[in-house]
C-alpha positions as CSV (number, residue, x, y, z in Angstrom):
1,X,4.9,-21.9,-15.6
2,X,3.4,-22.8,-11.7
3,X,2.6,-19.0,-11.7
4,X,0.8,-18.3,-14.7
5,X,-1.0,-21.3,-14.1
6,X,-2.0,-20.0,-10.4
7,X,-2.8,-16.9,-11.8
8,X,-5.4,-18.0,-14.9
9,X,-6.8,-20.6,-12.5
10,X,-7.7,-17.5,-9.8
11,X,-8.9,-16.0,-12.5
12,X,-10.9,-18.9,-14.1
13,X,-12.7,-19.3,-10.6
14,X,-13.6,-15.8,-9.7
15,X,-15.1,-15.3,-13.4
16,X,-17.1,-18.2,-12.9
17,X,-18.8,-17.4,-9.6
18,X,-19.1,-13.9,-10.6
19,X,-21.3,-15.0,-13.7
20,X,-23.2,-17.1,-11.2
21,X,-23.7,-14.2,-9.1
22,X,-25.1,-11.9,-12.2
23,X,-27.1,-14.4,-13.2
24,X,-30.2,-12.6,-12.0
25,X,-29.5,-9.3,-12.9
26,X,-27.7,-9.4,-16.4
27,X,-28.8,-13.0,-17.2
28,X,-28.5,-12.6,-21.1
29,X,-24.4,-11.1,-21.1
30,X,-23.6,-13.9,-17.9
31,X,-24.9,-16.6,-20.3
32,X,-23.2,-15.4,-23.0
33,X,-19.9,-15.7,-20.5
34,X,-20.9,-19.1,-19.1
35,X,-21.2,-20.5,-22.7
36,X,-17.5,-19.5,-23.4
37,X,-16.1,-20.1,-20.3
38,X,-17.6,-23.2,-19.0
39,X,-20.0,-24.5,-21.8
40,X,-17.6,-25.0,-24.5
41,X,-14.8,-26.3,-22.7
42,X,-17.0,-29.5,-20.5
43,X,-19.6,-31.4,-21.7
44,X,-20.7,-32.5,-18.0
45,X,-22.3,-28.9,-17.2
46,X,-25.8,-27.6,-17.7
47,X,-26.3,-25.7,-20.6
48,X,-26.8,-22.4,-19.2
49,X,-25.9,-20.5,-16.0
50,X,-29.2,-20.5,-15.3
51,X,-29.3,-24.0,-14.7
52,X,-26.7,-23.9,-11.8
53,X,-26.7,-23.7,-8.1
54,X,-25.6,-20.7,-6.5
55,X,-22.0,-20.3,-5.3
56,X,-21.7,-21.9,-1.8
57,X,-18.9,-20.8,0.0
58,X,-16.3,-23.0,1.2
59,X,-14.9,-21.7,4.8
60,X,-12.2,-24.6,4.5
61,X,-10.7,-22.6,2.0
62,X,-10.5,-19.3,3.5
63,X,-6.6,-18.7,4.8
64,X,-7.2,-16.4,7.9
65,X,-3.6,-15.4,8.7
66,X,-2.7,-15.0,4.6
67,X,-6.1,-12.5,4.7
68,X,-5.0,-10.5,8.0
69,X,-1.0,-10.5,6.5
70,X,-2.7,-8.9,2.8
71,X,-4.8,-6.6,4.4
72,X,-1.9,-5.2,6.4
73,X,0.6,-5.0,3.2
74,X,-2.3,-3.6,1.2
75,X,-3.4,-0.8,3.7
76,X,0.7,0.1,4.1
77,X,0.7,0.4,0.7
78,X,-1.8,2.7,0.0
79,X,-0.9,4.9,3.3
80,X,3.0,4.8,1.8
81,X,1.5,5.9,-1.7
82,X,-0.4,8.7,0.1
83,X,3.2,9.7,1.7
84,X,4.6,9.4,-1.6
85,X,1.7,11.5,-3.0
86,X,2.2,14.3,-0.5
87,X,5.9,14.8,-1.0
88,X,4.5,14.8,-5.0
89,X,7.2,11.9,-5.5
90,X,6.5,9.4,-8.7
91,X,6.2,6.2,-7.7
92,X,8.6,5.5,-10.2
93,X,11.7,7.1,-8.4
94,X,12.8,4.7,-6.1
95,X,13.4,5.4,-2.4
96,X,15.8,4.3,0.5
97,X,13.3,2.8,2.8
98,X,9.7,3.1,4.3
99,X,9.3,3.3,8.4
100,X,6.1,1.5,9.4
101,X,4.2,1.1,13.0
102,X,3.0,-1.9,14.1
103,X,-0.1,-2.6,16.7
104,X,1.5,-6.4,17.7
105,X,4.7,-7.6,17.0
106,X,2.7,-10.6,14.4
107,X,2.4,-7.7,12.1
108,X,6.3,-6.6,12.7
109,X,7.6,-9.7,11.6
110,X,5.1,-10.5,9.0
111,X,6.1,-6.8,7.5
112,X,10.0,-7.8,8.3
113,X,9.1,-11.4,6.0
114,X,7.7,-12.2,3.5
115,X,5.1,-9.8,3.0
116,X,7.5,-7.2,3.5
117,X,8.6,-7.8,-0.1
118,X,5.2,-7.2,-1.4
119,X,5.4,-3.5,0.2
120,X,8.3,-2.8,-1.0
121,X,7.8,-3.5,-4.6
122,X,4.3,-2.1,-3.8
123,X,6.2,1.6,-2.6
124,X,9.3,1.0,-4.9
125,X,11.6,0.9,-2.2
126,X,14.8,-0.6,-1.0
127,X,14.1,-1.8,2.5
128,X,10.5,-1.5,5.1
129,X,11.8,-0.8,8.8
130,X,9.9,-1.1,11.9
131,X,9.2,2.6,13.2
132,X,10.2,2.2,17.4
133,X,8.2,3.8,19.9
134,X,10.6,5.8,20.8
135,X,10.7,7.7,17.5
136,X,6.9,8.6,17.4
137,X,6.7,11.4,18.5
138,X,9.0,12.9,15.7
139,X,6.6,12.5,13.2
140,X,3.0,13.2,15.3
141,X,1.4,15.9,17.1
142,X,-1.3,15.3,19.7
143,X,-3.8,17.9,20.7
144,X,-6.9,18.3,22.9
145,X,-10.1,17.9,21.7
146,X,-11.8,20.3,23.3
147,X,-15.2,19.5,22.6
148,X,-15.2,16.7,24.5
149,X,-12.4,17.6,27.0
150,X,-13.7,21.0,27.7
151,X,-16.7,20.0,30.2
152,X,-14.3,17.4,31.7
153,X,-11.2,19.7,32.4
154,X,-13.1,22.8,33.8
155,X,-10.7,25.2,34.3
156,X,-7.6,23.1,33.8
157,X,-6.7,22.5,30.1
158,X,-3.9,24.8,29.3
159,X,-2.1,22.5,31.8
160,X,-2.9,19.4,29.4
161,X,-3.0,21.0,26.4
162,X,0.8,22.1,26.7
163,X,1.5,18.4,28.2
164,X,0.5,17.2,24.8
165,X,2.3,19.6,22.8
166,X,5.3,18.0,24.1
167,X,4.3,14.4,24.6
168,X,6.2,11.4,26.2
169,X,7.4,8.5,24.0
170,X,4.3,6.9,25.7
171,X,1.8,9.6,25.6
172,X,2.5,9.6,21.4
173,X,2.2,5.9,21.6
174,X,-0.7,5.4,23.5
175,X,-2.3,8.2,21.2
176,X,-1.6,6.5,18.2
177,X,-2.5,3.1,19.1
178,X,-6.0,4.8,20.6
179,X,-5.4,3.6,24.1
180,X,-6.6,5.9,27.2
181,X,-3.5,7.4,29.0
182,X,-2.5,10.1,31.9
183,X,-2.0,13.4,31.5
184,X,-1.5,15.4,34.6
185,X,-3.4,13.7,36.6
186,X,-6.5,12.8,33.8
187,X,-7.6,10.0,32.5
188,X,-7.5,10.8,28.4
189,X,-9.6,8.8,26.2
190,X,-8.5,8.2,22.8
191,X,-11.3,10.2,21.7
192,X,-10.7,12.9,23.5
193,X,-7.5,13.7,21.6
194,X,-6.7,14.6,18.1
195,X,-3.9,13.3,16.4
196,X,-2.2,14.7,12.9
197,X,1.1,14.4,11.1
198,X,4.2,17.0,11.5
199,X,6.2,18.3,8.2
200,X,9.2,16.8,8.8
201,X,12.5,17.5,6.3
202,X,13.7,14.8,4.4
203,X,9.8,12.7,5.3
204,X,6.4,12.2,4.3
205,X,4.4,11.0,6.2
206,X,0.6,9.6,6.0
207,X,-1.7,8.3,9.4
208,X,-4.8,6.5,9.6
209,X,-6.1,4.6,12.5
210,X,-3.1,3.1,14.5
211,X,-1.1,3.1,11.5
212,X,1.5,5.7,10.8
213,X,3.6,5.4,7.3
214,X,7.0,7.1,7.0
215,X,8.7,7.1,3.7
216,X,12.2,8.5,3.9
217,X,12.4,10.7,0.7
218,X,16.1,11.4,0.4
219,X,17.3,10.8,-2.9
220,X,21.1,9.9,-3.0
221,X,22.7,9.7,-6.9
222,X,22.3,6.3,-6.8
223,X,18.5,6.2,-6.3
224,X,18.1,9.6,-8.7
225,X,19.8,7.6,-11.4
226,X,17.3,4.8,-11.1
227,X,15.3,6.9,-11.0
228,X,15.7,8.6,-14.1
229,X,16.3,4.6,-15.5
230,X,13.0,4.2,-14.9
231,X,11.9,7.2,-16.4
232,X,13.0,6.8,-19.5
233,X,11.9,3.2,-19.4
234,X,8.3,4.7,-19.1
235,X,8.8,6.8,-22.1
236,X,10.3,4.2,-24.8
237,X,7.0,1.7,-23.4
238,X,5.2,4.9,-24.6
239,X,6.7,5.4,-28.0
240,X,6.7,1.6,-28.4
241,X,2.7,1.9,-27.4
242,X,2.6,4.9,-30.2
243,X,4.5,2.7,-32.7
244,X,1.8,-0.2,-32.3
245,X,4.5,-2.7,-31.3
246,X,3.8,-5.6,-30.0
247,X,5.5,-6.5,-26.3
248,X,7.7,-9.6,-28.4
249,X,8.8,-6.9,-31.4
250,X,12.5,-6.5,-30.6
251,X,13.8,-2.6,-31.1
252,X,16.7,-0.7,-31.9
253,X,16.5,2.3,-29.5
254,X,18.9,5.5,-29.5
255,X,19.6,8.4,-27.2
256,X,21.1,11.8,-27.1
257,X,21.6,13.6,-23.4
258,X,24.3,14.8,-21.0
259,X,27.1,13.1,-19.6
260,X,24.9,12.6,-16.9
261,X,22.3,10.8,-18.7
262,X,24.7,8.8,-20.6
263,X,26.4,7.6,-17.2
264,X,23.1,6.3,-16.4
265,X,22.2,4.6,-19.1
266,X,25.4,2.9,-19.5
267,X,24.9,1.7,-15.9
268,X,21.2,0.6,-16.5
269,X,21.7,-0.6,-19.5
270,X,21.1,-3.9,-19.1
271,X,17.3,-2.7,-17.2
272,X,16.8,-0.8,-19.6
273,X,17.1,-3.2,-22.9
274,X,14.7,-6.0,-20.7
C-alpha cells in the first residue's frame, strides 16, 4: 500500500546516501551494498560507488515546520518515557493521559493535532493535555542558587529563598520557561535559580529545559485490564517467537486464570486474536 511504499522508498534513499557517505572509509562492504542496491536493479549507474558524486543536499526538500513539530513529539516522548520510567510503569500498561507544557502556543496546537497522536501512541496513552500555568507550580520546586545569588543578595536571601519556596503561578512559570523575574525586589536570572520536580501522588513527572512532562499514572479497571491484554499479548509473541512461527502461521491458543483474567480476555478478545 501508499505507506509501505513511503516507507521502503525512505529507506531506499537513506541506504543509498549512507553508502555514498562510507565510501571512503569502508569502501569494500559500501560496494558490496551499492552493487545490490543500485547496480543490479539500473543499468544507467556507474559501476561502483566509487564512481559517484557525493551526496548534495537539497534544502528544497527540507520541511522546516514537519522537523520543529518531530522534534517536539520526539523530545515529549522520551521525557514522558522517563516519567513512565520513574513511576517503574511498563510502557505497555496504558494510561489515562499525559500533561505537557508548551513554550508558544504553535507547539500547543501542534501537540493538541496531529502530532499529538504520535505521542500518544509514543506514551501509550489515552489523551495529551496542555499543562496551564496556573498548575505549575504543583509539580515544580524552585530554589536559590546560591552560588551565584550569594554575592548578589548579601545579607538578604532567606527573604528570597522562602519567596521561592512558595512561588507565584508566575514566578514557577517564568522559572521554567528560563525567563528573568522579581522576587522581592531582585531581578532573578534564570540561572540564578534551580529548578527540580516534586513527588506528587497519583504523577510522574520528568523536566528538562522549558519542558515539564506529566503523566497521570492512575490506573482505573478499565486501563488495568488493558493492561494486563497487552501483557499477555507480549507473552504468546514470546512463545510464538520460542515456537519458531512465522508472523502469517495462524495458532490455536489456550488459557487458564481467575475470573478476573477470564473477564479480560473475553473483553479483549478480539485484540488479542489480531
Amino acid at each position: 500500500d501508499q505507506d509501505k511504499f513511503a516507507a521502503y522508498t525512505t529507506l531506499y534513499t537513506c541506504l543509498t546516501n549512507l553508502i555514498r557517505l562510507l565510501a571512503p572509509f569502508t569502501p569494500f562492504i559500501v560496494d558490496e551494498m551499492y552493487r545490490n542496491l543500485v547496480a543490479s536493479v539500473a543499468s544507467d549507474v556507474p559501476e561502483s560507488v566509487h564512481l559517484t558524486d557525493w551526496p548534495a543536499s537539497d534544502p528544497l526538500l527540507i520541511d522546516v515546520e514537519l522537523s520543529a513539530a518531530m522534534r517536539l513529539a520526539m523530545r515529549v516522548s522520551s521525557l514522558g518515557r522517563a516519567a513512565r520510567q520513574k513511576a517503574q510503569i511498563r510502557v505497555r500498561q496504558p494510561l489515562g493521559r499525559v500533561l505537557v507544557t508548551t513554550t508558544t502556543s504553535r507547539e500547543s496546537k501542534e501537540l493538541l493535532g496531529s502530532y499529538g497522536d504520535q505521542v500518544i501512541d509514543e506514551l501509550n496513552v489515552k489523551d495529551i493535555q496542555i499543562l496551564e500555568k496556573s498548575e505549575i507550580t504543583n509539580f515544580i520546586s524552585i530554589r536559590p542558587n546560591l552560588t551565584l545569588l550569594g554575592p548578589k543578595l548579601g545579607a538578604q536571601p532567606k527573604a528570597v529563598t522562602v519567596a521561592l519556596a512558595s512561588p507565584t503561578e508566575n514566578m514557577a512559570a517564568a522559572a521554567l520557561y528560563g525567563q528573568p523575574f522579581e522576587v522581592e525586589g531582585h531581578q532573578l536570572e534564570p540561572a540564578e535559580v534551580l529548578v527540580s520536580t516534586k513527588e506528587v501522588a497519583g504523577y510522574a513527572v520528568a523536566h528538562e529545559a522549558s519542558y515539564l512532562v506529566v503523566i497521570d499514572t492512575t490506573l482505573t479497571d478499565i486501563l488495568r485490564g488493558e493492561g494486563l491484554a497487552r501483557e499477555l499479548v507480549h507473552r504468546i509473541q514470546t512463545m510464538r517467537r520460542s515456537a519458531h512461527f512465522q508472523i502469517t502461521d495462524r495458532i490455536v491458543t489456550w488459557y487458564s486464570g481467575d475470573e478476573y483474567a477470564t473477564r479480560v480476555m473475553e473483553k479483549h478478545s478480539d485484540y488479542v486474536s489480531q
